[in-house]
C-alpha positions as CSV (number, residue, x, y, z in Angstrom):
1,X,53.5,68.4,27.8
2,X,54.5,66.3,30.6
3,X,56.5,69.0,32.1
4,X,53.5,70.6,32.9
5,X,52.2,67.7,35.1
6,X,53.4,66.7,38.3
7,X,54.4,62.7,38.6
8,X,50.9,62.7,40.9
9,X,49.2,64.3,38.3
10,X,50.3,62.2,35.6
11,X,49.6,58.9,38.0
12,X,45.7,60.4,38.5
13,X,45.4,60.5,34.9
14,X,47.2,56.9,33.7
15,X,44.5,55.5,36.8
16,X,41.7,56.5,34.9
17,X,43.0,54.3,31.9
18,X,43.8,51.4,34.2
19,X,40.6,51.3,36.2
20,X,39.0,50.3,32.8
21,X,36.4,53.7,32.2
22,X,38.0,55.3,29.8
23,X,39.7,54.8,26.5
24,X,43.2,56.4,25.7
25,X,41.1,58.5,23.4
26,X,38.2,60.0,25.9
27,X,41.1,60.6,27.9
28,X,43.0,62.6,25.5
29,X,39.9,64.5,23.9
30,X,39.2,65.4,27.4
31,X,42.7,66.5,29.0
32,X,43.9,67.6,25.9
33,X,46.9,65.4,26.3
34,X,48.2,63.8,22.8
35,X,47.5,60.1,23.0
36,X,51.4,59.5,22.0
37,X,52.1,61.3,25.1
38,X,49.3,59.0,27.3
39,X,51.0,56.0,26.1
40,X,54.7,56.9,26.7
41,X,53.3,57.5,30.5
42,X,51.7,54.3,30.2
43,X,54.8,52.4,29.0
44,X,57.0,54.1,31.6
45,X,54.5,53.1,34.1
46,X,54.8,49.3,32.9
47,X,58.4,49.2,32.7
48,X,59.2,50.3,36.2
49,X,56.5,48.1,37.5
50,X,58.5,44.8,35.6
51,X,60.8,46.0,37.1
52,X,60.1,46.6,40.6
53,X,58.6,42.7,40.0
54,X,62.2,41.5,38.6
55,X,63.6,43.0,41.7
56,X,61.5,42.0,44.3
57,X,61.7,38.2,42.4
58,X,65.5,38.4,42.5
59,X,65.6,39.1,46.4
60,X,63.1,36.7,47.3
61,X,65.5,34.3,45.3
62,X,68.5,35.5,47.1
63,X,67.3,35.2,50.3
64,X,66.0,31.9,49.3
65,X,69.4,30.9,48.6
66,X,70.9,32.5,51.5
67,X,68.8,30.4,53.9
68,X,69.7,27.1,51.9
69,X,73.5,28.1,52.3
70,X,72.9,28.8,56.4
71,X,71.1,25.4,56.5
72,X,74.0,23.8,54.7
73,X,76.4,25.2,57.0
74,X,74.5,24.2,60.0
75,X,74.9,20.2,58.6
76,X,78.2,20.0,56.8
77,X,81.3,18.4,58.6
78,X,83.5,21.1,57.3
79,X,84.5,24.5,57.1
80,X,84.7,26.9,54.1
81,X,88.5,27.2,55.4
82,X,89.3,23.3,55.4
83,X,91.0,21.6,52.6
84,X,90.1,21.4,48.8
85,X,89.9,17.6,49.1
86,X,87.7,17.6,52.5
87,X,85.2,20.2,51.4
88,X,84.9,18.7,47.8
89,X,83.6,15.1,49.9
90,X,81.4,17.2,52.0
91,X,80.0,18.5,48.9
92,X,79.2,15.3,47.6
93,X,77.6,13.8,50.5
94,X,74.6,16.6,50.4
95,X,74.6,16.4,46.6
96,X,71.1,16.1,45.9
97,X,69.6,17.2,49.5
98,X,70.5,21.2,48.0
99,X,71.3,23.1,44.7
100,X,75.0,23.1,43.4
101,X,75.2,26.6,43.3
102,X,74.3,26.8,47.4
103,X,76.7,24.1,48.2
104,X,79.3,25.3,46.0
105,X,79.0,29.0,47.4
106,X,78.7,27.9,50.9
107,X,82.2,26.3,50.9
108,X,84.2,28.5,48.3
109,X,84.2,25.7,46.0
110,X,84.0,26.8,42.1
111,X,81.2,24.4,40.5
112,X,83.4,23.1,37.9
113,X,86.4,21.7,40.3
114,X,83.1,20.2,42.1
115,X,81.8,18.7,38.9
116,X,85.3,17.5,37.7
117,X,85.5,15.7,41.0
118,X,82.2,14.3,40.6
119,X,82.4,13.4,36.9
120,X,86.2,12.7,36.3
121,X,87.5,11.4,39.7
122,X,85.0,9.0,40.7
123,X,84.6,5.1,40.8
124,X,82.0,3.3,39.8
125,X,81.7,2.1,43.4
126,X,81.8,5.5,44.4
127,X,79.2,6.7,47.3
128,X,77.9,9.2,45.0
129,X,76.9,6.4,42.2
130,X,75.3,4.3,44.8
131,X,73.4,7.2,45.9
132,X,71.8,8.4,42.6
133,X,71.4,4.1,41.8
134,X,69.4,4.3,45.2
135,X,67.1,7.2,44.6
136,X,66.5,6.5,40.9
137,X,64.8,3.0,42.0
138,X,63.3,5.1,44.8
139,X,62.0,7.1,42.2
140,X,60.7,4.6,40.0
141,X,59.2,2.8,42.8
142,X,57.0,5.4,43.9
143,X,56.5,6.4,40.1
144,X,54.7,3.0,39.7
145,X,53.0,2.9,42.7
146,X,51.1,6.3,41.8
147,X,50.2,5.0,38.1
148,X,52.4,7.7,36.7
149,X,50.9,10.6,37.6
150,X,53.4,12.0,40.0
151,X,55.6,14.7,38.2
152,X,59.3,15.8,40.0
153,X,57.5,18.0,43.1
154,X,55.5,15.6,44.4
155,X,57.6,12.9,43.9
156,X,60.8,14.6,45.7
157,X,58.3,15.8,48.4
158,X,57.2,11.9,49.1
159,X,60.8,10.7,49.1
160,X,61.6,13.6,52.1
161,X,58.6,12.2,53.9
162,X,60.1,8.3,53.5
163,X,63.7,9.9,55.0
164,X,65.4,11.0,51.7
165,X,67.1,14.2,51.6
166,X,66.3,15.1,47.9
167,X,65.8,18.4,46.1
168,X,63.1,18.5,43.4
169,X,65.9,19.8,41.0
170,X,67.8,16.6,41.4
171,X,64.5,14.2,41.4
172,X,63.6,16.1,38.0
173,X,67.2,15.1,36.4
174,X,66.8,11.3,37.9
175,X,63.1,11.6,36.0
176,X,64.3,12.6,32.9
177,X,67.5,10.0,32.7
178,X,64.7,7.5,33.5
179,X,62.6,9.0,30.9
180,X,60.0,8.7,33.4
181,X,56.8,11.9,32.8
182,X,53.7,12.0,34.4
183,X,50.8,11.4,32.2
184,X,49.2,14.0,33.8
185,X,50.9,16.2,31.0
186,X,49.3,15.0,28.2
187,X,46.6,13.1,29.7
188,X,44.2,14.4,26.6
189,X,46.3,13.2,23.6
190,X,47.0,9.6,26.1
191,X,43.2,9.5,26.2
192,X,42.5,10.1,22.5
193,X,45.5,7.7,21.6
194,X,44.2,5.0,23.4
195,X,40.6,5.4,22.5
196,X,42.0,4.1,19.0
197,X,42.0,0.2,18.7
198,X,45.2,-2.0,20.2
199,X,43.5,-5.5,20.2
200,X,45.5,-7.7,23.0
201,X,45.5,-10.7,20.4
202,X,47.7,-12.8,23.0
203,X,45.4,-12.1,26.7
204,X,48.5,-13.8,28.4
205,X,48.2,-17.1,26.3
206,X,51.0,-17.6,25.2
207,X,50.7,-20.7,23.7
208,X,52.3,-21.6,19.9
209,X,52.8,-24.4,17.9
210,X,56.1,-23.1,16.0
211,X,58.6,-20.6,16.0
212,X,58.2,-17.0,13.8
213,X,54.4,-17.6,15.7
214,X,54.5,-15.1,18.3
215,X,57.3,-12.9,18.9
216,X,57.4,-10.1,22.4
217,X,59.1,-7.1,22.3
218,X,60.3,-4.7,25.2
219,X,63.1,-2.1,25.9
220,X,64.5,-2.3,29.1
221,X,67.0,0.4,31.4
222,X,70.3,0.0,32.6
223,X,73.0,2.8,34.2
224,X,76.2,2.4,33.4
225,X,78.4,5.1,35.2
226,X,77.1,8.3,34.5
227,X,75.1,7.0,31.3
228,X,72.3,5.7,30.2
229,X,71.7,2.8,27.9
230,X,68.3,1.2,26.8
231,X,68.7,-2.4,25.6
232,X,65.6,-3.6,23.2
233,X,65.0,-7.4,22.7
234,X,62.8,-9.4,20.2
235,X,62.2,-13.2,22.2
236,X,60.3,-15.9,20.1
237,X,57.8,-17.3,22.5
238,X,58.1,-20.8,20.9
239,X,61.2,-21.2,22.3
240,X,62.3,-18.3,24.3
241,X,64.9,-17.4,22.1
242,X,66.1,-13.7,21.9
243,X,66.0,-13.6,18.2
244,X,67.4,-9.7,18.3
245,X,68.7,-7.2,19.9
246,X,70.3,-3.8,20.1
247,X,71.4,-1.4,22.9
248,X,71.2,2.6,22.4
249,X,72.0,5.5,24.4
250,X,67.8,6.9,23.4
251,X,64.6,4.7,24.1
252,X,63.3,5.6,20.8
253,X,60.8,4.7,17.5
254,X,64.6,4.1,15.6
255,X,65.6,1.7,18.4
256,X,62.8,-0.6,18.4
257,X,62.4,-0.1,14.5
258,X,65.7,-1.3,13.7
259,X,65.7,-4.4,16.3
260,X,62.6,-5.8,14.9
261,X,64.2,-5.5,11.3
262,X,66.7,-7.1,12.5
263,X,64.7,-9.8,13.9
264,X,62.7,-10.0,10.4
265,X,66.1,-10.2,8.7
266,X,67.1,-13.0,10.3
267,X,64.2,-14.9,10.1
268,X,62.3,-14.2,7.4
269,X,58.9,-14.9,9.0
270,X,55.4,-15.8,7.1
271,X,52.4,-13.7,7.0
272,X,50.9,-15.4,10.5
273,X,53.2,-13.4,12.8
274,X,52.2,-11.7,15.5
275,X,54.4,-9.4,17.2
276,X,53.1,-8.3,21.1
277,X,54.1,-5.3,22.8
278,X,53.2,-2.7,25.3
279,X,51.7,0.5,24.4
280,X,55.0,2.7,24.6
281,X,55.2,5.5,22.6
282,X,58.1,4.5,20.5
283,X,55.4,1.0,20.1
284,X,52.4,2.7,18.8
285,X,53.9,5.6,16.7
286,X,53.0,6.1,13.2
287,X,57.3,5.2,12.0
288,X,56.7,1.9,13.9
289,X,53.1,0.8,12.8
290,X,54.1,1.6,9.2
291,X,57.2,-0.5,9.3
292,X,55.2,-3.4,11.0
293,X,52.3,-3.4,8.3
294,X,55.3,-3.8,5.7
295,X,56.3,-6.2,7.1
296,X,53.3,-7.9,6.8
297,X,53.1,-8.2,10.8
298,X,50.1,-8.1,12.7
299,X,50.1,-6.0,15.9
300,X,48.8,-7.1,18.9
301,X,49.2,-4.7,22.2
302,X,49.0,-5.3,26.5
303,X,46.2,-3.6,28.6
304,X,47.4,-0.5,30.0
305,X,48.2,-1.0,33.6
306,X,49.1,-4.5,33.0
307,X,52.5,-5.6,33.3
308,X,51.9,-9.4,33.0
309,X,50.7,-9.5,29.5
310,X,54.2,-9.2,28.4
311,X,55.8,-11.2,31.5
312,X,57.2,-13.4,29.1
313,X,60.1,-10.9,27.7
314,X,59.9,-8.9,31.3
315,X,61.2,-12.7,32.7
316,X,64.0,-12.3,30.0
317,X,65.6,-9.1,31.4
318,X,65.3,-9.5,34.6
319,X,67.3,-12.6,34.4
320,X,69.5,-11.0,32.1
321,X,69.9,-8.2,34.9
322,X,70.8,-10.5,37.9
323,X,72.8,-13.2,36.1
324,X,74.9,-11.1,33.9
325,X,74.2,-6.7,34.2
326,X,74.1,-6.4,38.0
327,X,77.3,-8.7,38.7
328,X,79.7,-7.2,36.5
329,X,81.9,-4.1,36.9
330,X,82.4,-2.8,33.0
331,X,85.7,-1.6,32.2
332,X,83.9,0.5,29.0
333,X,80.7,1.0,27.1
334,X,82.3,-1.4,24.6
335,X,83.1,-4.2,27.5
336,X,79.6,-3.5,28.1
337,X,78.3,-4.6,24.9
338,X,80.2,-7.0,24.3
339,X,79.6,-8.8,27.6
340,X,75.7,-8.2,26.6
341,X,76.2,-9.8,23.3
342,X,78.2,-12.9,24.9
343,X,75.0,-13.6,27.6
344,X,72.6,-13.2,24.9
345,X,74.5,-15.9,22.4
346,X,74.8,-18.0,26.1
347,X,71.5,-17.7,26.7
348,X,70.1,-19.0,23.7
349,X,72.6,-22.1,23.2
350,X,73.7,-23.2,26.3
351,X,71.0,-21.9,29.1
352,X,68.5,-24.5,29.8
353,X,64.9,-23.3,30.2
354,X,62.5,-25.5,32.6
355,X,59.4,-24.3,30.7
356,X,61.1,-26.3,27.6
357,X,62.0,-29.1,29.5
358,X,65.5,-28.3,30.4
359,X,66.6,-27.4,26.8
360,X,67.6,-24.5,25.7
361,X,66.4,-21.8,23.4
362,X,68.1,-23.2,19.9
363,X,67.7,-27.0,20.8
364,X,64.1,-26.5,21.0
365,X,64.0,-25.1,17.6
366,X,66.2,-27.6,16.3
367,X,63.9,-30.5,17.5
368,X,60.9,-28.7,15.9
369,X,62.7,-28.5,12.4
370,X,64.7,-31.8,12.8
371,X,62.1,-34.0,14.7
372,X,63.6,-37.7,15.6
């Protein structure tokens, strides 16, 4: 049957379907044309439009990509001819600023020697780790300062305006190590989650009588190398000790569920504890809250967009950050935690705190169970 039509012919009748008048069915009682016959026209039709579409999206991304590699040769201090050694640092020094793949093509470099050089060969002093150290806090800054709403576009296009030479790919894979996401993404189930009630039973007093009274409870960040590693405290406010703590590779529900058990382990608390938090997910989820009720712990939650109501524990790791994390060059994640575990057990018995009147953590709870 469609032998008998020209590919004109056959694009006049397939119109008459797409401009919305007529059903496959008038069409066919009215050409005579089977309706199997229609549709096969139809599909051929849609096929070679998809792909007229894929080919037209595939140019306009290799001529995107062609215009990022004559940009990057326009900037590098290299030629695609120089040495292995000299074009892999050239590399590295716009890594970020363009895509791996243009860099990579640009100078003749496969993407896995580039990577190995990256990964494998670097220092922890190296440029490249300074780099990603600077924009990540770049990053977070500017994360903050828009109340987490900014996702990876708009974020990458405000660090090009302040002088950074990012690409939104890179800014998106700094995000995610962060574990920083706009709220704009699930601003509705946010909304409903907060509308439930987290009582602030503390409203920055943080004023107690004994210990197992009031306990905080935060997770903070901290890069080592190429990794990530979130570090989640319990601190006493009686006496500022850090009662628990554990370090994990994931900010998750497990993490801060297992340090408070820890903490609960070790102290065997009465029913009057309070445990204060922020409203983080891995806080207020359903595993966490259960845990906390069987423990026969009451809740008590910081205002959103208020930092200071748990300045208490937020004190804590910035001190541990500057005294101990930011000083030290780890030989090894297990040098790592080790050296955490040795500040932390400082901190507590030897550290003097001037809000305790010079004594430190466990002397303070010593004088409270061993009055003179």
């Amino acid at each position: 049957m469609s032998s008998k039509y020209t590919p004109q012919a056959q694009q006049a009748i397939i119109d008459r379907y797409i401009s919305g008048g007529e059903s496959i069915r008038q069409i066919a009682e009215d050409t005579g044309i089977s309706k199997s016959t229609l549709y096969l026209w139809l599909k051929k039709q849609t096929d070679e439009s998809s792909a007229s579409q894929r080919e037209t999206y595939l140019l306009q991304k290799r001529v995107q990509k062609l215009t990022e590699i004559t940009e990057i040769l326009k900037v590098v201090d290299c030629t695609a001819q120089a040495p292995l050694r000299e074009k892999l640092n050239a590399i590295e020094k716009l890594y970020g600023q363009y895509s791996v793949h243009a860099l990579c093509e640009a100078l003749i470099v496969s993407r896995g020697t580039f990577y190995n050089h990256i990964f494998r060969s670097k220092k922890e002093d190296s440029w490249f780790v300074k780099r990603r150290v600077e924009i990540s806090e770049q990053i977070q800054n500017i994360f903050d300062e828009y109340r987490h709403i900014l996702g990876a576009r708009k974020i990458a296009a405000i660090l090009r305006e302040r002088g950074f030479r990012v690409s939104e790919k890179f800014v998106s894979e700094l995000m995610h190590e962060l574990g920083l996401h706009s709220v704009r993404s699930g601003a509705k189930s946010l909304y409903e989650r907060q509308q439930r009630k987290y009582v602030n039973r503390t409203n920055q007093q943080f004023t107690v009588s004994k210990p197992n009274e009031l306990w905080l409870s935060d997770v903070t960040y901290f890069r080592l190398g190429e990794t990530s590693f979130y570090i989640c405290a319990v601190l006493d406010v009686y006496s500022r000790k850090i009662v628990a703590y554990r370090i994990s590779q994931n900010n998750s529900t497990q993490l801060t569920k297992a340090t408070l058990k820890d903490a609960y382990l070790s102290r065997e608390p009465g029913s009057d504890l309070v445990l204060h938090t922020d409203r983080g997910s891995n806080y207020i989820s359903k595993t966490f809250c259960t845990a906390v009720r069987e423990m026969n712990i009451t809740q008590s939650y910081s205002r959103t967009h208020t930092p200071h109501d748990n300045a208490m524990i937020e004190t804590f790791f910035s001190i541990l950050k500057s005294e101990e994390l930011y000083r030290t060059n780890y030989r090894s994640v297990k040098d790592f935690k080790i050296s955490v575990g040795k500040y932390i057990e400082m901190y507590n018995n030897k550290r003097p705190h001037s809000a305790l009147g010079n004594k430190t953590p466990n002397a303070k709870e010593a004088a409270f169970y061993s009055p003179i």
